[in-house]
N, C-alpha and C positions, 0 to 999 in steps of 0.2 A: 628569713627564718621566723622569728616573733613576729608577733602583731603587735601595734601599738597606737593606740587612739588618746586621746586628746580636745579636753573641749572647753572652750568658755565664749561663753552669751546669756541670752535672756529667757534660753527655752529649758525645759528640764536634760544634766545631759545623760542622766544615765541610760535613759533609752537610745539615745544617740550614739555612745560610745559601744553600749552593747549590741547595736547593729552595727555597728562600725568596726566590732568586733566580728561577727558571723561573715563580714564579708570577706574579712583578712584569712576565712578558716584556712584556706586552699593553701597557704603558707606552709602547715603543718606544726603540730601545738600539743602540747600534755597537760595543761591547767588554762586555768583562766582566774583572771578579778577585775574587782576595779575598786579606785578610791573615789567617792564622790565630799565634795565639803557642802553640807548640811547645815543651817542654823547654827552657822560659827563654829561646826565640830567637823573631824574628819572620821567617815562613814566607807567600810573596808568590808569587803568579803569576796572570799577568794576557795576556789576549789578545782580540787586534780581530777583531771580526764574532761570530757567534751563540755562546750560553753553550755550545754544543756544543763549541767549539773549546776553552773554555777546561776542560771537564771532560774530552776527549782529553788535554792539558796532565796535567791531575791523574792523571789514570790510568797516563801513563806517564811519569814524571819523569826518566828516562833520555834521553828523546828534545829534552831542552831544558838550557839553565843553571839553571833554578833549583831550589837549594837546596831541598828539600819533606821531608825526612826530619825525621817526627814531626808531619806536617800534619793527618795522620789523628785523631792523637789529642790536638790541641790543645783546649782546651774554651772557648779565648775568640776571638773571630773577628768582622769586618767583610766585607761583600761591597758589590759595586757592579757596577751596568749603566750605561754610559756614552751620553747620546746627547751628540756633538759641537759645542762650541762654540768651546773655544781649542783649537787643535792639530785636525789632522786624526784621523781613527778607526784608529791605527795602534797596536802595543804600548805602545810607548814612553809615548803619551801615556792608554793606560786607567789605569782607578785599581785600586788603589791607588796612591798617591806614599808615596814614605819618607824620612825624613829624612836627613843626612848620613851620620849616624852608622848606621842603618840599625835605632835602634829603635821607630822612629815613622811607622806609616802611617797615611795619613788616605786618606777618598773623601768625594764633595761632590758634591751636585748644587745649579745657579746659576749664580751669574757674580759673581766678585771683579771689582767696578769699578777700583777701583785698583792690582790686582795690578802691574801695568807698574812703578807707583814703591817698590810693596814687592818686588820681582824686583831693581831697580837698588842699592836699597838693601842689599837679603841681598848680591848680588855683590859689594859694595864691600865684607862682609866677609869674602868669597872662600868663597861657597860656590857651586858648579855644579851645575846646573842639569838633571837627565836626559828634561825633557820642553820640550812646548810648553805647558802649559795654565796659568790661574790659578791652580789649585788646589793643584799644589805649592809654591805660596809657604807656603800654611798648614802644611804639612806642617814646612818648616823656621823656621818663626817657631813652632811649636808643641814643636822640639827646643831651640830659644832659650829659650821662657819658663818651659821644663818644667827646664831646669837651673836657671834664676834665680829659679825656685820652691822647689826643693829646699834651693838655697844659701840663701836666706830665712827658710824654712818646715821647717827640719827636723823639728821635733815632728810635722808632718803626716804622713798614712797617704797610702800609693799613691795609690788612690781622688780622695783630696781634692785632693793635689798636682794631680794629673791635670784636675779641673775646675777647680784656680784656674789652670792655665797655657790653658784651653780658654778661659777667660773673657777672659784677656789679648788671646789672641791674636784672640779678637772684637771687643774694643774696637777695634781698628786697622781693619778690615774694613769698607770700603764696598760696599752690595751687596744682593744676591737669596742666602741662603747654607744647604743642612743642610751640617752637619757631625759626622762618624764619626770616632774618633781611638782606634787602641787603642798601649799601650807596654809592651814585652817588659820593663820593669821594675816593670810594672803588670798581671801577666797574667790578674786575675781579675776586669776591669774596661773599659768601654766608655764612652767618652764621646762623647754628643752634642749640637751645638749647632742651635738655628733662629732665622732672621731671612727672612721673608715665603718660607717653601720648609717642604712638609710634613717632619713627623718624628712618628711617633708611637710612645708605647711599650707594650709588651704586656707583662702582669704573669703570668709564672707560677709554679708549684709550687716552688721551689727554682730557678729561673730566668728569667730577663727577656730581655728581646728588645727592640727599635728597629726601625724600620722607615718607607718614606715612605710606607706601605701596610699596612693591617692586614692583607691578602690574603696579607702572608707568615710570620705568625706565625697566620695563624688555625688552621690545625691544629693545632698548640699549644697557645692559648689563648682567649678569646673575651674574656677580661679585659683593660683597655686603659686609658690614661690618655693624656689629652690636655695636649701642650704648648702653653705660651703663645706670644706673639710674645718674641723677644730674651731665650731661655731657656737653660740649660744642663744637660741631665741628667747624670749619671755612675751606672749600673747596674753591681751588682754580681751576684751568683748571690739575695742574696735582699735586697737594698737598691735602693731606685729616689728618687733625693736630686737634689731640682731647684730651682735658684737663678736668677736674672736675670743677666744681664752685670756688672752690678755688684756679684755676691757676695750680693747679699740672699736670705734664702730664700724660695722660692716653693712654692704648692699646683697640682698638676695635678689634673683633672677628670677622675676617675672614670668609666667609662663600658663597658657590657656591648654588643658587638657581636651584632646581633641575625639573621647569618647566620651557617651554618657552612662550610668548606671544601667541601663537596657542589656549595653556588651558587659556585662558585668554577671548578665544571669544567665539562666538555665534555657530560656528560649524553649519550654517544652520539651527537651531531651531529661532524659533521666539523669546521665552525669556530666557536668561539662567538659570532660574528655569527649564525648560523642559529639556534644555541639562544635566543639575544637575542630577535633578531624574534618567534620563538616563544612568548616568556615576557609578549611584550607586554601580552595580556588581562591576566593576573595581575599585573601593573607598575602597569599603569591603575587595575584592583581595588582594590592596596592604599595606592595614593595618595588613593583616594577614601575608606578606610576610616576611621570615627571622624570625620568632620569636621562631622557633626552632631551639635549640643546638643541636649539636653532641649526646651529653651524655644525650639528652630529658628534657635540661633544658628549660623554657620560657625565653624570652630573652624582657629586657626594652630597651629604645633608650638611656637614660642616667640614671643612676642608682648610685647614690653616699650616699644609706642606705646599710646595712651590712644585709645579712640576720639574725643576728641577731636581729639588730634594728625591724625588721618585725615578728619576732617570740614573741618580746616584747612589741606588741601592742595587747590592749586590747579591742579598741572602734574605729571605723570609723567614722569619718563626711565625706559626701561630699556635697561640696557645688558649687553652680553655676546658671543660670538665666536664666528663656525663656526656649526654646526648649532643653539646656545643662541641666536643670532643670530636664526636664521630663529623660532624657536618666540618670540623677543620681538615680530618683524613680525605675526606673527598674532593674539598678546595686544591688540595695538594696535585691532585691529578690534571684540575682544572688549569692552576693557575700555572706551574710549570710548562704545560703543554703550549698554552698562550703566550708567556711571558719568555721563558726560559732562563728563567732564574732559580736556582737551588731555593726550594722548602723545604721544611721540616715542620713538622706537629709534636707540640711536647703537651703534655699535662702539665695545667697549670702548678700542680701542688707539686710535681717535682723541679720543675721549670728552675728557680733561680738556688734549687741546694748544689745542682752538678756543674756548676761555674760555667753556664756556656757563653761562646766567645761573641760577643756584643759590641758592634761599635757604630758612629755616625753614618754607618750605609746599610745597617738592616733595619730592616722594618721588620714591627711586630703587631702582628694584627691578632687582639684578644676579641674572643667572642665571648659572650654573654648576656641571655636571654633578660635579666634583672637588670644587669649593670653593677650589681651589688658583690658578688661569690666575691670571697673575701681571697682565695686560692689564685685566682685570676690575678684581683687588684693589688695582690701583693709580688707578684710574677710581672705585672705591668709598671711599677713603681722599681722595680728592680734595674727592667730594662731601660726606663729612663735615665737612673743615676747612671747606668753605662754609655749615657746620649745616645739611645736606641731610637728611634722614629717610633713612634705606636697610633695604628689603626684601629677601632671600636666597631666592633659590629652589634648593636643593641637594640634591645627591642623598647627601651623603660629611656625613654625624655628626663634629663637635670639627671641622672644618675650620676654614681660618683666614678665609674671605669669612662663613660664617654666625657665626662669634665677634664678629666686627668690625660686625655688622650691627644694627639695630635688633629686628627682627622675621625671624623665618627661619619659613622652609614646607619641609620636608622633603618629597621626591617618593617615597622608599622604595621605588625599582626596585628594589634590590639590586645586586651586584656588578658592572658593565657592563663585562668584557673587552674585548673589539673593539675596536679603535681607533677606528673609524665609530660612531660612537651612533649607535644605534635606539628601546633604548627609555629610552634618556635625551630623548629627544627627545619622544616622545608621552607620559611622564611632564610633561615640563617646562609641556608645552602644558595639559594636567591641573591643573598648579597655578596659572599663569596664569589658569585659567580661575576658578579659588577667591579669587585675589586679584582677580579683577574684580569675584566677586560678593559677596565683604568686604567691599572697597570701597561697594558700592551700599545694600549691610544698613546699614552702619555710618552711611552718609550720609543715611540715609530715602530712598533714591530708588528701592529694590525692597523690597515687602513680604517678610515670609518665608516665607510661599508663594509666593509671587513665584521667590525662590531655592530654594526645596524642589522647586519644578516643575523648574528648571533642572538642578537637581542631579538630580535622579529622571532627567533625561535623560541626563547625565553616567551615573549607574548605567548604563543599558544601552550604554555604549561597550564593555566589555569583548567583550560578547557581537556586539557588530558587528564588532570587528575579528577575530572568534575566524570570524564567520563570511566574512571578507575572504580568512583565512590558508587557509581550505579549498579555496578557489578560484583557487590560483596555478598550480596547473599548465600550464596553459594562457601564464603569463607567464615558466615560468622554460623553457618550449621557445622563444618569443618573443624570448627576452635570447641564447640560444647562436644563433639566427638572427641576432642584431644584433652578435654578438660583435667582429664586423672589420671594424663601421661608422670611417668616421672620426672623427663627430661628432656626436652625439645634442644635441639641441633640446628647452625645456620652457617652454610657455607656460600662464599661467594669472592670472586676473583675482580682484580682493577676494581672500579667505584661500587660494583658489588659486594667487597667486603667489609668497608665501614657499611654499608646496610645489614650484613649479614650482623657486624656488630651490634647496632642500631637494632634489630629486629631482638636479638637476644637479649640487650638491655629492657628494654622495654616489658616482656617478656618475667625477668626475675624483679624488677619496681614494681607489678602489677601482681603476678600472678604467686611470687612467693616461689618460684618450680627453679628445679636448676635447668641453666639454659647458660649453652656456650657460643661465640659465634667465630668460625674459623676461616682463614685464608684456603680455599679448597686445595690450594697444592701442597699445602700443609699436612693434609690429613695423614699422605702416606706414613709422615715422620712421625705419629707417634697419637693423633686426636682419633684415628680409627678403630684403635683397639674401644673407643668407648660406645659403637656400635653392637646392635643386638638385636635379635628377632623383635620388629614393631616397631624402634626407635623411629619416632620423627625425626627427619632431618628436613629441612627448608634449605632450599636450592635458589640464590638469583641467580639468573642467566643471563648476559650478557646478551647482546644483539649479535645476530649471524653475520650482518652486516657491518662492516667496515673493520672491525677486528676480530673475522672469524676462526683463527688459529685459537683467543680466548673460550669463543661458544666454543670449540671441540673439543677442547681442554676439559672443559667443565663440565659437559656430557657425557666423559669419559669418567671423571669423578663421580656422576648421580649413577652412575651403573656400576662401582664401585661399590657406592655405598649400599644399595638395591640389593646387588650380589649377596650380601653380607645381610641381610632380615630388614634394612630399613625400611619406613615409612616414606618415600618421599612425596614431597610437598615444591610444587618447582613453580617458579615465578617467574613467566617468560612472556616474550614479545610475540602479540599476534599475529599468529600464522607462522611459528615457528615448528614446523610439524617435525623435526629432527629429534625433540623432548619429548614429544608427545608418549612415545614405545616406553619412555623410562619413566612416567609419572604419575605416581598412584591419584596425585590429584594437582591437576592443573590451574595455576590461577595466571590469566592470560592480562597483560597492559598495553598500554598502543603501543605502538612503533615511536621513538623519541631520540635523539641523537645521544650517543653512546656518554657523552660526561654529563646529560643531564638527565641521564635516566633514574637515579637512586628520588628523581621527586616524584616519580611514578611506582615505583616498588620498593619504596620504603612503606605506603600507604596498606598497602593490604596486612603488613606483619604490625603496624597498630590497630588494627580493624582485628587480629587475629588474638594480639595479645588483650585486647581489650574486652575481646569477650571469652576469654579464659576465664580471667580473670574473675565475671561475671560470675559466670556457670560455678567456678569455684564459690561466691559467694563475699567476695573482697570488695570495700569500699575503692575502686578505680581513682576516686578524686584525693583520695588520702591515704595514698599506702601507708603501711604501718611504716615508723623510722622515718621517715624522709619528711620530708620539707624544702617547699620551693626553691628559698633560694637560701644558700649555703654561707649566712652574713660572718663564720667564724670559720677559722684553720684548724 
């Protein structure tokens, strides 16, 4: 969700943090600031709606109150991108917050649970209050325990003060919390804290960095260390000293980021959704890469269950949100089929309210493009205290749902800008498809050739969807003809209808339109009557082959809906000329075996909703309302 940057060395950091900011935009954000410390003073300016505003701000600090003389060349500095939860997205409440006294800003992305009774209580010691949010409660319980650490603790160095008053002021804190804290009496130092909310730090040359994204220090550095849960770092220009809430000292995890700033941009595409979709064959490619053994075994990225443990599971959950959502409804078909073990797909954010029944023989495999969704990680923390098993499927290395998990599968798309995942999605579906067939190696119930075969299939995915991508033209004049539909329609039956889903979502995150996406045997009960002279409806078709009672089923559905004034829009297998009579407009994909066809015709319905979306006139990389990844409940 926020953004948050982080800097101290020897160079100026505001420009640092403030690119450090613009690369976190894709997060999704309603204000921006930062605090830089300046010739012994702390130097604040902060403003609601795009980082544009607040860099006009910086540029001309005449045209505002605040104070900015020597902002430029401060070398130790916090930044923050705000999306809105207490207080509306106005100045007043962007971050930074400062303390009374005005040496102590802090920025936070989360949500202080209790802030309310720590607000009543600061005021009862009469201090006021310049905003609406949680957040500045921390800001002045952090100027409280930063003096009653002082008074305490005077043989201690800036630095230290700094993380023992961080530490305090976490104890108190109930909640979802990172935390940034820097003090103009401390101006060569940055501290910060995490409790279930990314923070990670970036190690370089003569200076360090923080961040809830390596995406904004990676031009900087590729060097990184991973915090734990309930951590506190305090970086200096060339010290990086990280302890638990309790003062103990703690080891952070080591870790080389294996993209550079390059996968990071625009590569000449207009939005990096285009570049995304693009990048898909090679997304697909290197999730598949290496996951064969010598001896034909499948191979996980960390795997710390026993093949035993796996052979004594009896039930699957997988749970996850949004577009992870749909890629778990299609595993389902996958991995049952393979394995033959009872699935089920829950939403993470209902996952642990409806007591489901949990014990040391299910496995639960959460997905999660960040590793962060906090709806997940609180459904995956559930399932543990019940001694559930849990499988990670992520895309983001040191996250906190693959730390927390038993076994993690990395999907290795690389850096996914967009707010709409793309090829988070046909990754995710990719590694699903390794954990079903794990599953079956591990259990004797697929040979391995058995899974060699299947995987050899998996291999020519790239080149099917490389050859789907060459074929869109035809859909993206189709999507500026549908542009100022009211409401697009998506039906489709077995691993067709999480796409039918998947198509629809994508669809209202983009384009703003209403869009439903339904089971086609559905329709008769009751999704029909929303039919009408011109509605679009999108049609996937299943293959005729191997489960053709399916395709008749659903040919019988698209002349159903025809019958009745629709538009249809059918997404079938080449050379499937039985559609062709029923389809106003054909979008044709290769031939692919039936469970792994949605990574083929999923692709055309974000090629379609992507350029609605356009035509409409909608920033694609930033819907309104949303944000990456979802670091609160």
């Amino acid at each position: 969700m926020c953004g948050i940057v982080g800097y101290v060395g020897a160079r100026p950091a505001l420009h640092i943090i403030v690119d450090g900011l613009r690369r976190l935009e894709y997060r999704g954000y309603d204000s921006a600031g930062v605090a830089v410390i300046g010739d012994g003073a702390l130097l604040s300016c902060k403003r609601a709606g795009k980082l544009s505003n607040l860099e006009k701000a910086l540029a001309d600090p005449t045209a505002s109150d605040d104070v900015l003389a020597g902002i430029e060349e401060g070398t130790t500095g916090v930044g923050h991108t705000r999306w809105a939860t207490h207080g509306g997205p106005t100045d007043r409440n962007a971050h930074p917050h400062r303390s009374t006294n005005g040496r102590v800003a802090v920025i936070h992305n989360g949500i202080i649970e209790n802030f309310a009774r720590l607000r009543t209580e600061l005021e009862g010691l009469g201090v006021e209050f310049a905003s609406d949010t949680d957040t500045e409660v921390a800001a002045h319980l952090l100027e409280v325990e930063l003096a009653a650490a002082r008074a305490e603790m005077s043989s201690m160095d800036g630095p230290a003060l700094l993380g023992e008053a961080m530490r305090r002021v976490c104890r108190r804190l109930h909640g979802a919390f990172t935390l940034l804290a820097v003090d103009s009496e401390t101006p060569g130092a940055v501290v910060g804290a995490r409790r279930n909310s990314p923070l990670v730090v970036g190690r370089g040359q003569d200076e360090n960095f923080l961040a809830s994204d390596v995406a904004a220090f990676i031009e900087h550095t590729r060097e990184a260390v991973e915090l734990g849960q309930d951590q506190i770092v305090v970086i200096t220009a060339d010290t990086i000293d990280i302890t638990d809430f309790g003062g103990n000292v703690a080891q952070g995890k080591n870790y080389h980021i294996d993209w550079d700033a390059s996968a990071a941009e625009k590569g000449g595409y207009d939005y990096f959704m285009l570049k995304e979709i693009a990048e898909q064959p090679r997304a697909v490619a290197d999730t598949l890469r290496g996951r064969l053994s010598e001896s034909g075994d499948l191979l996980l990225d960390e795997m710390r269950l026993t093949d035993q443990d796996l052979r004594d599971v009896d039930k699957i959950f997988i749970i996850a949100c949004g577009t992870a959502y749909h890629a778990g409804l299609v595993a389902k078909y996958a991995i049952e089929h393979w394995t033959r073990i009872p699935c089920e797909v829950e939403l993470a954010s209902e996952f642990r309210y409806r007591d489901p029944v949990l014990d040391r023989s299910t496995l639960v495999v959460a997905i999660s493009q960040s590793g962060e969704t906090m709806d997940t990680l609180m459904a995956l923390r559930h399932a543990k205290e019940q001694k559930a098993r849990v499988l990670a499927i992520c895309n983001t290395n040191g996250s906190t749902i693959p730390r927390e998990s038993d076994a993690v599968l990395y999907t290795h798309a690389g850096p996914e800008v967009a707010v709409a995942s793309t090829k988070a999605f046909l990754t995710q579906l990719v590694a699903c498809y390794l954990v079903g067939l794990h599953l079956a190696q591990v259990r004797g119930i697929k040979y391995a050739d058995e899974v060699a075969a299947v995987l050899a299939q998996l291999q020519e995915m790239p080149n099917a969807v490389d050859k789907v991508l060459e074929t869109m033209e035809p859909v993206r004049a189709l999507a500026r003809e549908l542009a100022q539909s009211r409401s697009v329609l998506f039906i489709g039956r077995h691993v067709g209808y999480p796409v039918a889903l998947e198509g629809a979502l994508k669809l209202k995150e983009l384009a703003y339109m209403h869009a439903e996406g339904f089971a086609a045997g559905e329709l008769k009960h009751g999704p029909i009557a929303l039919i009408d002279d011109g509605c679009p409806v999108v049609c996937v078709v299943p293959s005729p082959r191997g489960r053709g009672v399916l395709h008749d089923k659903i040919v019988s559905n698209i002349q159903e809906v025809r019958a009745r004034g629709a538009r249809t829009i059918v997404i079938a297998e080449q050379g499937d000329e039985a559609v062709r009579p029923y389809a106003d407009h054909l979008i044709e994909v290769p031939a692919v075996p039936t469970l792994l066809s949605p990574l083929v015709t999923t692709v055309p319905l974000q090629v379609l909703a992507c350029e609605i979306a356009t035509a409409r006139g909608h920033d694609v990389d930033q819907p309104r309302n949303l944000a990456k990844s979802v670091t609160v409940e």
